[in-house]
N, C-alpha and C positions, 0 to 999 in steps of 0.2 A: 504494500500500500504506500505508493510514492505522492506527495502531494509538492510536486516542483511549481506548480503555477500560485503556493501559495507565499505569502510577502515576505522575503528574506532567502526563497530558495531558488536567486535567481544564481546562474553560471557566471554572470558582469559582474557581480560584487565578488568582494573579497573573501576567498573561504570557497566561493561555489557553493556549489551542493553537498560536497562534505563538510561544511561547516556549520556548527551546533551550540545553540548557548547549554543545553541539559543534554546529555545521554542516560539513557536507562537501561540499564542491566536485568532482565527478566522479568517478564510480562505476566508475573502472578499480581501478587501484591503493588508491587511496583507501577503498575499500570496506570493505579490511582495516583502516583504519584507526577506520571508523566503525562497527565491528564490535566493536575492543577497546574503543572509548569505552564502547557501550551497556551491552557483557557488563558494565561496570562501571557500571550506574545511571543512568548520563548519559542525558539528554533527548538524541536524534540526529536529526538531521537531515541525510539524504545527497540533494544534486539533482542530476541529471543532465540536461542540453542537450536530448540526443536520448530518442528513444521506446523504447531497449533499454538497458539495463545492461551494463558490463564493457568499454568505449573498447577502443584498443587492445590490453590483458590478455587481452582474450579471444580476439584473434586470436591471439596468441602459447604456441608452447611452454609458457608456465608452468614454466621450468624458473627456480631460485633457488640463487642461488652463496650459502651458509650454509652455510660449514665450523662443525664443530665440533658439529649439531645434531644431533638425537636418531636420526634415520633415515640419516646418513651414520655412525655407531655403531655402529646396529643391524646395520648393512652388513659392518662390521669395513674397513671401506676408510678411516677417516681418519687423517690425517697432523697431526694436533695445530694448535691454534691459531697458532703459533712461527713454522710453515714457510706458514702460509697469510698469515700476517703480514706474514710475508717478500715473498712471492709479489707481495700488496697494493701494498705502499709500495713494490718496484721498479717495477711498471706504472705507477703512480700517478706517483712520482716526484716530491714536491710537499710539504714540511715542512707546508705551511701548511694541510694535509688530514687529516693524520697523525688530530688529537683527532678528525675526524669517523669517520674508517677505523676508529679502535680503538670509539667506541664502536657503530658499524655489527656489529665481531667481535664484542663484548661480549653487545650485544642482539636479535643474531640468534636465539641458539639459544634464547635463551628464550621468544622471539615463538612459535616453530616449535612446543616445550611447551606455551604456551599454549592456540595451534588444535588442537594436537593431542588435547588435555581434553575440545573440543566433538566430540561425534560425530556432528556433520554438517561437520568440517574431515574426521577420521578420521586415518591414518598417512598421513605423507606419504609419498615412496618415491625409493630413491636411485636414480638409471642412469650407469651410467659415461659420463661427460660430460666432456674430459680438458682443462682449463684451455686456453684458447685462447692463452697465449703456454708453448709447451715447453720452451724455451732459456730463462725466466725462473728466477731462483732460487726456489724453493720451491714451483714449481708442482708438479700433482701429475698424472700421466696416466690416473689415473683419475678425475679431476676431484672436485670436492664439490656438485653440484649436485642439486639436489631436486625432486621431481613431486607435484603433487597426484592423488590416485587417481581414475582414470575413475569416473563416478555414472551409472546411468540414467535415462533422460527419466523414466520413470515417477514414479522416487522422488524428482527436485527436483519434480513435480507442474505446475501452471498455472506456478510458479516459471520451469521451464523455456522459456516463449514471452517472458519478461522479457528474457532474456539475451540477445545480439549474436550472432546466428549466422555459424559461420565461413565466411572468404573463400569457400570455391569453393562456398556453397548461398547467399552475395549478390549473388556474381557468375555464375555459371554453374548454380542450380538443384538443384546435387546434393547429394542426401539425406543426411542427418547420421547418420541410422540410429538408435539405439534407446539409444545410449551416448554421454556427452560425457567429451570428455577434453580433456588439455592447457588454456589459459585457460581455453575455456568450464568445464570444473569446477572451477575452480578458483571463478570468479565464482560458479558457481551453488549451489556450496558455499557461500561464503562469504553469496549472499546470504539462504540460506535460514534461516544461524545468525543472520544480521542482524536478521534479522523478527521470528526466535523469543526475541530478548529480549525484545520488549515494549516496549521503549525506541527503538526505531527508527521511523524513519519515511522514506520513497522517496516521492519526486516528479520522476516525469519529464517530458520535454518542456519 
């Protein structure tokens, strides 16, 4: 997915087309990160090893522990920054982590805002998901984790054959059907807002 007619990747300036303000190194996780670069201007560049998009993320639930964000709100099920805080640094356990944890709380929820602007992230959506330590202080039993919303194949488009299809149609054949959820939408949300800045660029394999 080469986007040369978009601003910055022309061959007259300086750099050419190989020249990049971001590069990104693996299109799981990552993804989102060369997502928010482009939305903001940045020349992107996302590579990925293999011949699909979304590493491990795509195998995965997709679900995101992000107290405090807009769609655990919307829910009316959160329990305030404080007790998630709490929660945090008992698990964690670890002074020496503490500035990374706060601002992990800090810029969570506004990451969350942010996708939430592009309407190919869309709402995310809360499921009661109840913190995996219950006896911890501050955990909460209906958890604060987040889902991105199933997409259909249709509407991520050829997008959709990019993306890492899950375990049991790599391994055993069976049909994905007509809707992606859990990672895979999450990936293939995210890759299709990737594209549509114009500032991106994917290179697989």
């Amino acid at each position: 997915m080469f986007h040369e007619d978009a601003p910055g990747f022309s061959e007259d300036e300086p750099g050419g087309q190989n020249s990049y303000d971001v590069i990104v190194v693996g299109s799981g996780g990552g993804l989102i990160g060369a997502y928010l670069a482009a939305a903001r201007g940045l020349r992107t560049l996302l590579i990925e090893k293999t011949d699909k998009v979304g590493g491990t993320t795509a195998y995965s639930g997709a679900g995101i522990w992000f107290p405090g964000s807009a769609p655990i709100e919307r829910s009316g099920a959160e329990h305030g920054l404080e007790s998630a805080r709490t929660y945090l640094r008992t698990v964690v356990s670890d002074p020496s982590r503490e500035a990374r944890q706060e601002a992990y709380l800090q810029a969570g929820a506004a990451v969350i805002d942010e996708l939430e602007r592009n309407p190919w992230f869309g709402e995310f959506q809360f499921m009661p998901v109840p913190d995996y330590y219950s006896s911890i202080p501050g955990s909460s039993p209906s958890g604060r984790t987040i889902f991105p919303a199933p997409v259909s194949v249709a509407e991520l488009g050829a997008e959709a054959e990019l993306v890492r299809k899950p375990l049991f149609t790599e391994r055993w054949g069976i049909d994905e059907g007509p809707v992606v959820t859990g990672g895979r939408a999450l990936i293939g949300r995210a890759l299709k807002a990737f594209l549509a800045t114009g500032y991106g660029e994917l290179r697989l394999g």
